[in-house]
N, C-alpha and C positions, 0 to 999 in steps of 0.2 A: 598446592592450588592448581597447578599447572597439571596434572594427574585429573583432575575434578575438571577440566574446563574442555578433556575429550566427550566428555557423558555426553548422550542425546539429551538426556536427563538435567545435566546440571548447567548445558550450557544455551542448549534452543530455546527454552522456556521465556531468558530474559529477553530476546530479539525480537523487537517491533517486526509484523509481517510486512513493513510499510518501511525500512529503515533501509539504506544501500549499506549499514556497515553497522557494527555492536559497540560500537565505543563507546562507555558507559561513563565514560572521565567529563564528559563534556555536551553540554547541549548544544544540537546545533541550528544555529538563527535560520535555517532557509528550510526547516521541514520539521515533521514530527520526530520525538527522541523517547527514549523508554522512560521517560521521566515525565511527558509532557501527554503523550500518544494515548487515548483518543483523547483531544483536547473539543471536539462539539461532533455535533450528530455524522457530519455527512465520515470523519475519520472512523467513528463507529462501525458505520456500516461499511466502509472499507476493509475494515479489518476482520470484518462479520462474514466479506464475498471472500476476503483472503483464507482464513480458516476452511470456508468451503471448496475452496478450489486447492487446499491442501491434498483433500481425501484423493484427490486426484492422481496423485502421485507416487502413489503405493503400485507400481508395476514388476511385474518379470519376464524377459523378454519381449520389453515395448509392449506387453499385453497388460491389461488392467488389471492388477489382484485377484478378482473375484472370477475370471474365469482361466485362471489358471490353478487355481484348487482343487478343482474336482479332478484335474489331471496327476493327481497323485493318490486317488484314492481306485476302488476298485471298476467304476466305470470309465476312467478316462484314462489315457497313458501318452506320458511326453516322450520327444526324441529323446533314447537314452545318453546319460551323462551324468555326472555327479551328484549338481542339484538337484536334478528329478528322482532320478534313482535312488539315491540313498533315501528319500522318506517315506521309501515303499520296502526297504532293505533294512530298516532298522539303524540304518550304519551313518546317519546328519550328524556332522560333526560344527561344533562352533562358530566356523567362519563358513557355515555355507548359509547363499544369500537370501535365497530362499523364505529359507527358517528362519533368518533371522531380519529381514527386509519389515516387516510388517511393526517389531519392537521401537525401531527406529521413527517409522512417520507416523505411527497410530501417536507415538510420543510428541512428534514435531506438531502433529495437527493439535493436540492438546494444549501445546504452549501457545500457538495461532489466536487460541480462544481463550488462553489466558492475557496475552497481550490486551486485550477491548475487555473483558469479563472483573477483571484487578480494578480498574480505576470507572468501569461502566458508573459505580454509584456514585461521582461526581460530578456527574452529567443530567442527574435524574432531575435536577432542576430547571434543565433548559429543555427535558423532551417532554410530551403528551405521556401521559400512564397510557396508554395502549403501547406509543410506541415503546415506549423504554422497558414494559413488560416483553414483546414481541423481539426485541434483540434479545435483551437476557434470555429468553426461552430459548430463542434457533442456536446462541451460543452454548447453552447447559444441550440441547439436544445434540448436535453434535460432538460435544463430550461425553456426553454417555452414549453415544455410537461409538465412538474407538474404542471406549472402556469395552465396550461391549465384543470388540473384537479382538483385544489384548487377552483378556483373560480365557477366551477361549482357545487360543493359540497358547498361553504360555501358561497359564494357571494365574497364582496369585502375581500379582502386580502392585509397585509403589501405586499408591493414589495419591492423587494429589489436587488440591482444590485448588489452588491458586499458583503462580510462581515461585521458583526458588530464588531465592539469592544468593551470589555468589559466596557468602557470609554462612548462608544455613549449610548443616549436617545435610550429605546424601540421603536420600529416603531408602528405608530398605523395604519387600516387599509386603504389600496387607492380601490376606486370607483372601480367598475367591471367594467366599461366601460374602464377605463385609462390602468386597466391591460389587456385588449382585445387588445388596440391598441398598447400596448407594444408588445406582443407577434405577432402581426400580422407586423409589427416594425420590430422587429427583425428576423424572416424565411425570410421574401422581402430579408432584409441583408446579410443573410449566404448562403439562399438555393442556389445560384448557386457558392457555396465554395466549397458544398457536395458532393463528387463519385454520379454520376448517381446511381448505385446501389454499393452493398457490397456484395455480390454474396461470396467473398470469407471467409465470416464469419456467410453466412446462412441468410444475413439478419437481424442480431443482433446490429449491429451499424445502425443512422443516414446515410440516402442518401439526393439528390436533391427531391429524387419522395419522401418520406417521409417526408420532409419540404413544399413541396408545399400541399403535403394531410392534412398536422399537419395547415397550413394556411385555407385550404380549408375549413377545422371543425372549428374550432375557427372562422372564419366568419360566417359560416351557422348559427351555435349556436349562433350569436351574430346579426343575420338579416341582415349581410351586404351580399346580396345575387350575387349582381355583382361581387364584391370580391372574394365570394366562389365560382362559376360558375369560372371562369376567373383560378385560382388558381388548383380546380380541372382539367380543361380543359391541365391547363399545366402540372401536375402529370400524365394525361394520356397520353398524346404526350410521355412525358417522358420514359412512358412505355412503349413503343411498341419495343417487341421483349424484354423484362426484365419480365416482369409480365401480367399473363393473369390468368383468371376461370383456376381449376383443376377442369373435369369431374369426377363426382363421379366414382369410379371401378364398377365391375362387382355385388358387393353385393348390388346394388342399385336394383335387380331384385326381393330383397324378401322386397321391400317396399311393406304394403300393403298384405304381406302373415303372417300364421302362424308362429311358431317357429318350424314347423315340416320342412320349406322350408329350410331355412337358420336365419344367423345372420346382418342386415345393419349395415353397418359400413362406418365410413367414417375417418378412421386415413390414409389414404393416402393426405389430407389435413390438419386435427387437430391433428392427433396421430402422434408417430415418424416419421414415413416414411412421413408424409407432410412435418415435419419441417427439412428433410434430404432434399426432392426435390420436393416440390410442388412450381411454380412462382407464386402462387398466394400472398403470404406474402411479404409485402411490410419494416416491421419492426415488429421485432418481441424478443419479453423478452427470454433472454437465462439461463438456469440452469444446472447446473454442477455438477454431482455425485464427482466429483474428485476438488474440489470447497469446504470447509467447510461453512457450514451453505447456501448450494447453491442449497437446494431441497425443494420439499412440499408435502404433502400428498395428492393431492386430489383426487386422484383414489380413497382411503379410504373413502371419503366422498362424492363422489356421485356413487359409485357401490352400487348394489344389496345386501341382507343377505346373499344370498348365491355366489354372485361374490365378496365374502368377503369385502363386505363395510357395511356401516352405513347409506344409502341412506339417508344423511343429506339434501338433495336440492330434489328438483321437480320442472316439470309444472305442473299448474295446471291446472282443466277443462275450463276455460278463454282460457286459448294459445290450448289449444288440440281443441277449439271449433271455433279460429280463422281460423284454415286452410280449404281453398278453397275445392273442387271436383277434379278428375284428369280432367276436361273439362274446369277450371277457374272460377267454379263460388262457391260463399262461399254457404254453407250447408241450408241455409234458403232461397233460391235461385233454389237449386238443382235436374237436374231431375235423378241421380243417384246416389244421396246419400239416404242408406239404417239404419236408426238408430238402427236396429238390427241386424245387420252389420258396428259400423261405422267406423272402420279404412279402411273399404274396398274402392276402389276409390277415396282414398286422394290425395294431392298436395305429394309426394313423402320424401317431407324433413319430414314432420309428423314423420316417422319414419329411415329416417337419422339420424335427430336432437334427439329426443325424444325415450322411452321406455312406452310401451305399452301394456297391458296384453293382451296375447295370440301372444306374441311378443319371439323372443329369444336376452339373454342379457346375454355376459359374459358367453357365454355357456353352458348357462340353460333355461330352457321352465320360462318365469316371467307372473306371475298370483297373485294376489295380494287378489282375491277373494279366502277366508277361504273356499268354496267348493270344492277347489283343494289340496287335502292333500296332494298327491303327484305331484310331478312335475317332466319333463325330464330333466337328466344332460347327455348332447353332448359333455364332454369332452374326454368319451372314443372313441367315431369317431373321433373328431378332431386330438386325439394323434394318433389314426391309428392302437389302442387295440381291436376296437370291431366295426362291424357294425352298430349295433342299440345302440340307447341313454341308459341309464340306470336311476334308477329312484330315488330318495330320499326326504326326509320329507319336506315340500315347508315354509321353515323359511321366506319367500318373503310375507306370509300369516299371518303366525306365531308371529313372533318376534312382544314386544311392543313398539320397534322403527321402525319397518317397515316404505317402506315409506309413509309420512303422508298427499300428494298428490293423492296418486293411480299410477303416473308415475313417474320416472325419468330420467336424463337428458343422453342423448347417445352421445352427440357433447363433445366434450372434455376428452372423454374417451379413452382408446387405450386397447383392447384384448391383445396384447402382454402384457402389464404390471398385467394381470390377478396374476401371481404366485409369485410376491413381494407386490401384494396390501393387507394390514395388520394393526394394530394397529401402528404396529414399520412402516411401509412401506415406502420407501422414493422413491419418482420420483424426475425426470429429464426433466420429459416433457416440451418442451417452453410453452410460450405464444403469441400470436399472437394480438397485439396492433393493426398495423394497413394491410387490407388487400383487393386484386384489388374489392371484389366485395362492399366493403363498399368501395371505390373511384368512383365506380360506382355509386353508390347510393348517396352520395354527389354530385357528378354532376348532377344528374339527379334531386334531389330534389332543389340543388338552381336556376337550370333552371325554374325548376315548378311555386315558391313561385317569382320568377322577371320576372314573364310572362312570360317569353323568349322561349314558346315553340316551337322546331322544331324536327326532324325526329330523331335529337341525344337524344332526354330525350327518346323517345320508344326505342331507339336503346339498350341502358345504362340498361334501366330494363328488359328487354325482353334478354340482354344475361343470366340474372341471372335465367331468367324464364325458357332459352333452357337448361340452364345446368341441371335442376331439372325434367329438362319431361314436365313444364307445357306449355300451348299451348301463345303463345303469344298474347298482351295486343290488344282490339280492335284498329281499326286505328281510329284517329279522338276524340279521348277523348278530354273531354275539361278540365281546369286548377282543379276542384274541381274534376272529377273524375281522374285522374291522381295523385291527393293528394293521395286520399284514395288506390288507387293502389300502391305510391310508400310507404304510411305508412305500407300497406299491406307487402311490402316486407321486409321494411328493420324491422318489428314485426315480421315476419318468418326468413328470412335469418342471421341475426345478433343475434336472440336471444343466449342468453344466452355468449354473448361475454362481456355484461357489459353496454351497451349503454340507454338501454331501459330507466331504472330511469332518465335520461338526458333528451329523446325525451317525456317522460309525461308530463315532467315539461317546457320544451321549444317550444312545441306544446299549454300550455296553456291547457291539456285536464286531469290532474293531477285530480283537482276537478271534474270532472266528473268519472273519472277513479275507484280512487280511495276510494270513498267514498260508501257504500254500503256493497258487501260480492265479497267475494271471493269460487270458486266452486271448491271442494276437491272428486274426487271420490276413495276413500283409500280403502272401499273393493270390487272396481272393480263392481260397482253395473249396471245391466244392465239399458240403458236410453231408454226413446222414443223420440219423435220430438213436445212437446207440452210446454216445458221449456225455447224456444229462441223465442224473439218477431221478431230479425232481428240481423242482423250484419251491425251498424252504418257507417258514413262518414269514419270516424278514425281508419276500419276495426277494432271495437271491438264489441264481442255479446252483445246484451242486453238479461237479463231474465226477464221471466216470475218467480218472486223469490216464488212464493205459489206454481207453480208446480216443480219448480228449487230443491227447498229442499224435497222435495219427493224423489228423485232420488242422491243426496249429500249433502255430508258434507257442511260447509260454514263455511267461516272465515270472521268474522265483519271487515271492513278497515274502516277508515277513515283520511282525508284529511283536515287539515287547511289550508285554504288560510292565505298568508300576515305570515305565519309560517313556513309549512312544504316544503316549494320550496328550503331551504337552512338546513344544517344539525347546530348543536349548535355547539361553541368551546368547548374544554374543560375546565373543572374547572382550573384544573391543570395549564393551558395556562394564562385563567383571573385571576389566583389568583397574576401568575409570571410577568404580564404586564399591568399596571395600565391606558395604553395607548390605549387599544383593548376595544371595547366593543362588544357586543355579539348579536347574530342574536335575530330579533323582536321573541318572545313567548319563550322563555329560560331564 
C-alpha cells in the first residue's frame, strides 16, 4: 500500500483541491473533507477555479510549459544541459524533469476535476439545469484538455473517469486511439453546454468555441480529418463577431529596420494589453499576482543581459532561415533577398516574433556580435529624460550565458514588464492555449490533408498572411503545395506557442527533421548565400553542412524512430505502478 500511495496516480486523485491535508480517516467539522466536498454550489465552483488554476502549474524553468516546447524542437534552442539537450540527443533518461514534468500535473489537474465532477450529481438538485450543465462541461472540458496533452507527449495513457481509491487496482495504460475517442466523445457532449464565449473572465474559462477548437485538434492530430474540418468549421461560425486576428500596432513599421528606427513589438496581442482586449484569444491560462503561488518568471528567462534576463531560449538559424521575402517567396527562391543584408525584406513576423542583431529589444540596441563593445540604451528617450540613446558596455556580447542561439524570442515578451524582470521577478502575464489564428489553421489544414479543397482553405491562410503584410497565397495551388504553405505558416505564426514538437512528430517528418545539426549563429557572424541547398516540401532549409559550419555554430540532433515520438514515464511513476509499462527505448 505504501508502494501505491507515491503514484501521481493513485494518490492526488483522492485530495480535495480545497483540503490543507488528505486525512481520509476523519471528517473534519471546520471545512470540506473528500467525503463531504462539494457539499453546495459556491464549493463547486471553487474547486471548478482550482482545477483551472491547476494547468498553471505545469512549468520549466519558472517558464510556462507551452513555451518551452518549442525549444527542443528544430526552431528553438535552450541553454545547453541535460534537460534540454538530451530530447534533441535522443539520450532522455527517466528522471529527466522535463519529460517527465507534464505526466505528473496533466494527472494532478485531472484529479482537481475529479474532486467536484465524482459527487457534482448530488448537487443537481439544488443548481439551475444551466448552471449544473455549465460546471459539468468547463469540468469534462478541461479533462480532455490534459488528456489531450498526456497522450501526445506519452502515447497511450491510464484513463480514467472518475477517482481512485485507495482500495482499487492501479490502472494500467488504455490505447491512444480509445483516449482520442473518449475525448472527441466527450466536447460532442458538453460543447453546446458551454457560454458561447466568457468575455467576462477575459477568456480564461471553457466556451462552446473552445470545445469545438479543443475537438478540432484532437481530430486533426488523430487524422480524423472530416471531423476536424467539420468541428473547426463550427468554432468558426461560432465566432463571428466574439473573435477575429488582432492587427499588429503601429510598431510593426520597424519590422525589418535597425534599432536606431524603433522597437517591434507585439504585446497588444501576447503581452498585457492583448490579454486585457485583444478577440483573438479563444482560451486562455490566467495568473494572478494577488493568487499565491499564481506567477512565473518568464520574462527572466527569455530577455536580453541587459533587458535583465538570462536569455535562456532562442531560435535558431533553422527558424530565422525559414521565413519567406516580403514578396512570399522563401529566401533560396528570392529575387530581393540580400545575404548581406538578411533581415532586410523579410516576411514581417521574422521580427514581431523573434530578436535579431542590429534589432532593438527591451530598449536596447541587441548585438550579440563581440565587435560591438558598446551598444545603445533608448531608455532615456523612452522615459522622455533625453533625446538621444545613451551608451553602455554590450553584456548581450559579453556575458558566458549570452544568448546561445545568436537570437532570442520577442513573442511572449511584454516591454512594460521590463522594470520587475529580475532574478526574484514575478509576472502575471497569461497564457494563451488556444487562439483565432491557430482555428484558422486547423481548418484550413484539415481541409487540405481530406482533399476538400475550396476557396475557404486560401481564405483561412491568407487572413493570417494579410494581417502580417504578406501578399497572398497564389490562386490555384494544388493539395501538396497548399501542404507546404500551410506547414509554412503554422512554423512561423505559432512558433514558439508550444505546438511545433507535436506537428514534427505527427507530420511523420521528426526523422528527417531532427537528425543531423542544428544552426547556432551566437556571435552574430556575418552569412552568404552558399550554405542553403533549398527550403523543402515541409517549408524547412536544407544545408549545404561544409559551407553551413563556416559561418555557425551547430548543435548535433538526433532522432530515434519507434523511440523518440513519445517522451518516458518516470521512474518514480513505474516504480509506484506495477501495472504501467513504459514507452519502447526507456
Amino acid at each position: 500500500m505504501i508502494k501505491k500511495t507515491k503514484s501521481i496516480i493513485g494518490i492526488s486523485l483522492l485530495c480535495s483541491a480545497l483540503m490543507a491535508s488528505c486525512d481520509l480517516e476523519r471528517l473534519p467539522l471546520d471545512g470540506p473533507s473528500s467525503e463531504t466536498f462539494p457539499s453546495n454550489e459556491k464549493e463547486a465552483e471553487m474547486g471548478l477555479l482550482a482545477a483551472y488554476k491547476s494547468l498553471t502549474l505545469l512549468d520549466a524553468s519558472s517558464t510556462p510549459f507551452w513555451h518551452v516546447t518549442d525549444n527542443v524542437t528544430d526552431i528553438g534552442y535552450a541553454r545547453p544541459g541535460n534537460n534540454y539537450t538530451s530530447p534533441i540527443t535522443s539520450s532522455i533518461t527517466t528522471d529527466n524533469a522535463l519529460a517527465t514534468k507534464p505526466w505528473a500535473a496533466y494527472f494532478k489537474t485531472i484529479g482537481h476535476v475529479h474532486d467536484v465532477l465524482d459527487r457534482l450529481p448530488d448537487l443537481q438538485a439544488s443548481l439551475s439545469d444551466s448552471d449544473y450543465k455549465k460546471i459539468d462541461a468547463e469540468l469534462r472540458f478541461i479533462r480532455a484538455y490534459a488528456y489531450s496533452q498526456l497522450i501526445e507527449f506519452y502515447g497511450d495513457v491510464p484513463l480514467l473517469k472518475q477517482s481512485l481509491k485507495l482500495t482499487d487496482e492501479l490502472p494500467s495504460r488504455t490505447p491512444k486511439a480509445e483516449v482520442e475517442k473518449f475525448i472527441i466523445d466527450e466536447l460532442t457532449a458538453i460543447a453546446d453546454n458551454l457560454p458561447q464565449s466568457q468575455t467576462n473572465v477575459k477568456f480564461s474559462r471553457a466556451s462552446s468555441i473552445a470545445a469545438y477548437m479543443l475537438k478540432a485538434r484532437v481530430a486533426l492530430y488523430s487524422k480524423q480529418y472530416n471531423v476536424a474540418a467539420e468541428a473547426a468549421k463550427k468554432a468558426l461560425d461560432l465566432s463571428n463577431g466574439v473573435h477575429e486576428l488582432t492587427a499588429f500596432d503601429s510598431s510593426v513599421q520597424f519590422a525589418g529596420k535597425s534599432h536606431a528606427e524603433g522597437e517591434p513589438e507585439v504585446a497588444n496581442i501576447f503581452g498585457h494589453k492583448g490579454y486585457e482586449s485583444s478577440k483573438e484569444w479563444i482560451w486562455t491560462v490566467e495568473y494572478n499576482m494577488n493568487i499565491k503561488g499564481n506567477t512565473h518568471n518568464q520574462g527572466y528567462y527569455m530577455a536580453s543581459r541587459l533587458g535583465k534576463g538570462v536569455c535562456y531560449w532562442g531560435p535558431t538559424q533553422n527558424f530565422i532561415d525559414s521565413f519567406q521575402d516580403s514578396e512570399g517567396n522563401f529566401i533560396t527562391e528570392s529575387n530581393v533577398y540580400d545575404p548581406s543584408k538578411p533581415f532586410e525584406n523579410r516576411d514581417p513576423r521574422l521580427d514581431m516574433y523573434t530578436v535579431r542583431p542590429n534589432s532593438r529589444f527591451m530598449g536596447y540596441q541587441f548585438e550579440p556580435n563581440p565587435s560591438f563593445s558598446k551598444v545603445n540604451n533608448y531608455w532615456p528617450v523612452i522615459n522622455g529624460t533625453a533625446t538621444k540613446p545613451s551608451t553602455l558596455t554590450n553584456a548581450d556580447a559579453t556575458n558566458a550565458y549570452r544568448s546561445f542561439s545568436g537570437y532570442l524570442w520577442r513573442k511572449h515578451t511584454d516591454l512594460a514588464e521590463f522594470n520587475t524582470t529580475s532574478v526574484s521577478g514575478f509576472s502575471d502575464l497569461n497564457v494563451g492555449i488556444f487562439r483565432y489564428a491557430e482555428l484558422l489553421l486547423v481548418y484550413a489544414e484539415a481541409k487540405i490533408e481530406g482533399n476538400s479543397i475550396d476557396a475557404s482553405v486560401f481564405d483561412a491562410i491568407n487572413q493570417i498572411r494579410k494581417r502580417a503584410g504578406m501578399p497572398n497565397l497564389p490562386a490555384g495551388l494544388n493539395q501538396a503545395q497548399l501542404r507546404r504553405a500551410l506547414r509554412y505558416e503554422r512554423k512561423v505564426e505559432l512558433a514558439n506557442d508550444g505546438l511545433r514538437w507535436y506537428d514534427l512528430r505527427r507530420w511523420g517528418i521528426a526523422n528527417q527533421v531532427m537528425n543531423g545539426h542544428l544552426y547556432l549563429n551566437r556571435a552574430a557572424n556575418a552569412f552568404g548565400n552558399d550554405y542553403l541547398t533549398r527550403i523543402d516540401e515541409n517549408a524547412n532549409p536544407v544545408y549545404a553542412h561544409t559551407a553551413a559550419k563556416k559561418y555557425f555554430g551547430t548543435q548535433e540532433v538526433i532522432y530515434s524512430p519507434n523511440k523518440d515520438e513519445f517522451w518516458p514515464i518516470s521512474i518514480q511513476e513505474m516504480d509506484a505502478n506495477d501495472n504501467l509499462e513504459q514507452n519502447p527505448g526507456y
